[in-house]
N, C-alpha and C positions, 0 to 999 in steps of 0.2 A: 225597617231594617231590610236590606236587600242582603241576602250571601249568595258569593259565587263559588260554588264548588270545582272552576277548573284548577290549574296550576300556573303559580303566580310566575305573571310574565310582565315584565316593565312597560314593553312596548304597547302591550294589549292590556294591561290593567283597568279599569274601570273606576275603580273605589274615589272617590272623592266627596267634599262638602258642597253641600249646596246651599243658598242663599235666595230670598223669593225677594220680590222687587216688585211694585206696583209698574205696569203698563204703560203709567204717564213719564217713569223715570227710566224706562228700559234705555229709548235713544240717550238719554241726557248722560248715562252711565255705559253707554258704548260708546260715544263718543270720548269722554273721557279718557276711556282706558285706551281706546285707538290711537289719540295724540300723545298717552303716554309708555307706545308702544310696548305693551302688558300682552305678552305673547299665549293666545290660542295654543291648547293641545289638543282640540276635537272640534272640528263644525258640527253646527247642530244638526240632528236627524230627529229629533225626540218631538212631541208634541210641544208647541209655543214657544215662544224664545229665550231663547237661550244664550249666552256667552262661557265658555269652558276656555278659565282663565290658569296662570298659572301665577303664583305667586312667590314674592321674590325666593321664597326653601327653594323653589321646585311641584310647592304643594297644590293638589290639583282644585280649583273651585270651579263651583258653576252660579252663576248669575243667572234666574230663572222668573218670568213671569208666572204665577200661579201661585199653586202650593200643591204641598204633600198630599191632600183628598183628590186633584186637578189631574196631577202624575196618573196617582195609582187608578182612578178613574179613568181612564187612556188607557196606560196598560190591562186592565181586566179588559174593554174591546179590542185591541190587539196586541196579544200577551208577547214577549218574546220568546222565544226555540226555546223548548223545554221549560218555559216557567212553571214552577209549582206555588200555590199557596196555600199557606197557615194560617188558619182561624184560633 
């Protein structure tokens, strides 16, 4: 669980769902969602790839090679601004 302690703002939000996807299916599911122009609300900056999709609510997903050990492993060598963590 990540929590963001600032004040919720639409345009800077963060919070979304994520989804992990095997490496060999990454292109085969960008491509997809490209030709079915599935509109982007964030290019990736994060470790590995990534898609940060929106779907038809509005609702934010991310398409992500890895997993959750992958993530937080990345983050603990370069944490973001002020991250804390809970043991």
């Amino acid at each position: 669980m990540c929590l963001s302690f600032d004040e919720p703002d639409i345009k800077s939000d963060y919070s979304h769902t994520a989804f992990s996807i095997k490496k060999s299916d990454f292109n085969i599911m960008k491509d997809i969602l490209e030709k079915n122009k599935i509109k982007e609300w964030k290019k990736n900056k994060s470790e590995g790839d990534s898609l940060y999709i929106l779907d038809p609510s509005g609702n934010k997903l991310e398409i992500h090679v890895g997993s959750l050990k992958t993530r937080l492993e990345y983050i603990k060598s370069k944490p973001y601004k002020n991250t804390i963590w809970f043991s």
